[in-house]
C-alpha positions in Angstrom: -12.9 0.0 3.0 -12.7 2.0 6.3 -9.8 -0.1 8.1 -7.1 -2.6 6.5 -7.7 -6.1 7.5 -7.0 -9.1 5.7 -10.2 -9.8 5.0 -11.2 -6.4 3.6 -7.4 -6.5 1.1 -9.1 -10.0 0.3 -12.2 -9.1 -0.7 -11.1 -5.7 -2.6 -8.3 -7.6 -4.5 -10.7 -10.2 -5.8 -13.2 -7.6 -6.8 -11.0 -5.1 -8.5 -8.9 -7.8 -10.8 -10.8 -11.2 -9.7 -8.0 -13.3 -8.6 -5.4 -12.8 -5.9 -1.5 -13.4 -6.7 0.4 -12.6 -3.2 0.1 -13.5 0.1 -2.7 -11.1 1.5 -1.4 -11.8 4.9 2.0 -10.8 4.2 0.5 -7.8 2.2 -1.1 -6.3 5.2 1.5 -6.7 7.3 3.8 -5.1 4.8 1.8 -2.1 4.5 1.4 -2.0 8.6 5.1 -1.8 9.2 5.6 0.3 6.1 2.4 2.8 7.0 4.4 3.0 10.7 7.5 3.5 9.6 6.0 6.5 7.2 3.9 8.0 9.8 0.8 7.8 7.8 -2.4 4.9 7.7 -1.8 1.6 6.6 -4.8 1.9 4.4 -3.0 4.8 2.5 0.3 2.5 2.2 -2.2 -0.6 0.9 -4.2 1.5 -2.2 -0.1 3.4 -2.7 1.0 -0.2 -3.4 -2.0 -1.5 -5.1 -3.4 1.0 -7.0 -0.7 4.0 -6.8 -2.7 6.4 -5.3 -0.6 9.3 -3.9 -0.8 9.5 0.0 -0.8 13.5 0.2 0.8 13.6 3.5 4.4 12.3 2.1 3.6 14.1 -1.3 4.5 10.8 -3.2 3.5 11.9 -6.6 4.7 15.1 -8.9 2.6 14.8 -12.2 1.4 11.4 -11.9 4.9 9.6 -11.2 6.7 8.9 -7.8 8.7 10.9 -6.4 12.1 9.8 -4.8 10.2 9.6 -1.6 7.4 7.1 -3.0 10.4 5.2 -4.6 12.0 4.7 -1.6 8.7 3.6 0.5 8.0 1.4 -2.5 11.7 -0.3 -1.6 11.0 0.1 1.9 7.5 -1.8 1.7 9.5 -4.5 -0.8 12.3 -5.2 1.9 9.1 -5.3 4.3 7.0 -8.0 2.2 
């Protein structure tokens, strides 16, 4: 997936875990907002929701858990959904 659109969260979510439980809409809207409110790519806020993936640039991770930073965007993106 090379940009975030609702289509592509659609068709990843279906293909990774084969059914979709939230509103994709909302869910890429939530990671826009979030992603601008971070400074960083809305893709990287989408697979830091879905999958936890670190995004590098807000160092979001220390040995595989979230920092207070990543617990805070994860709140942020919440409030945002």
């Amino acid at each position: 997936m090379k940009n975030l659109t609702t289509k592509a969260a659609k068709e990843y979510i279906l293909k990774e875990y084969g059914y979709i439980k939230h509103d994709i809409k909302k869910l890429v809207q939530a990671s826009r907002i979030t992603a601008k409110q971070y400074n960083c790519s809305p893709l990287n806020m989408f697979f830091f929701m879905i999958e936890n993936e670190p995004i590098r640039e807000l160092n979001t991770h220390s040995y595989n858990f979230n920092t207070s930073l990543g617990r805070e965007i994860k709140e942020t993106f919440k409030n945002n959904y």
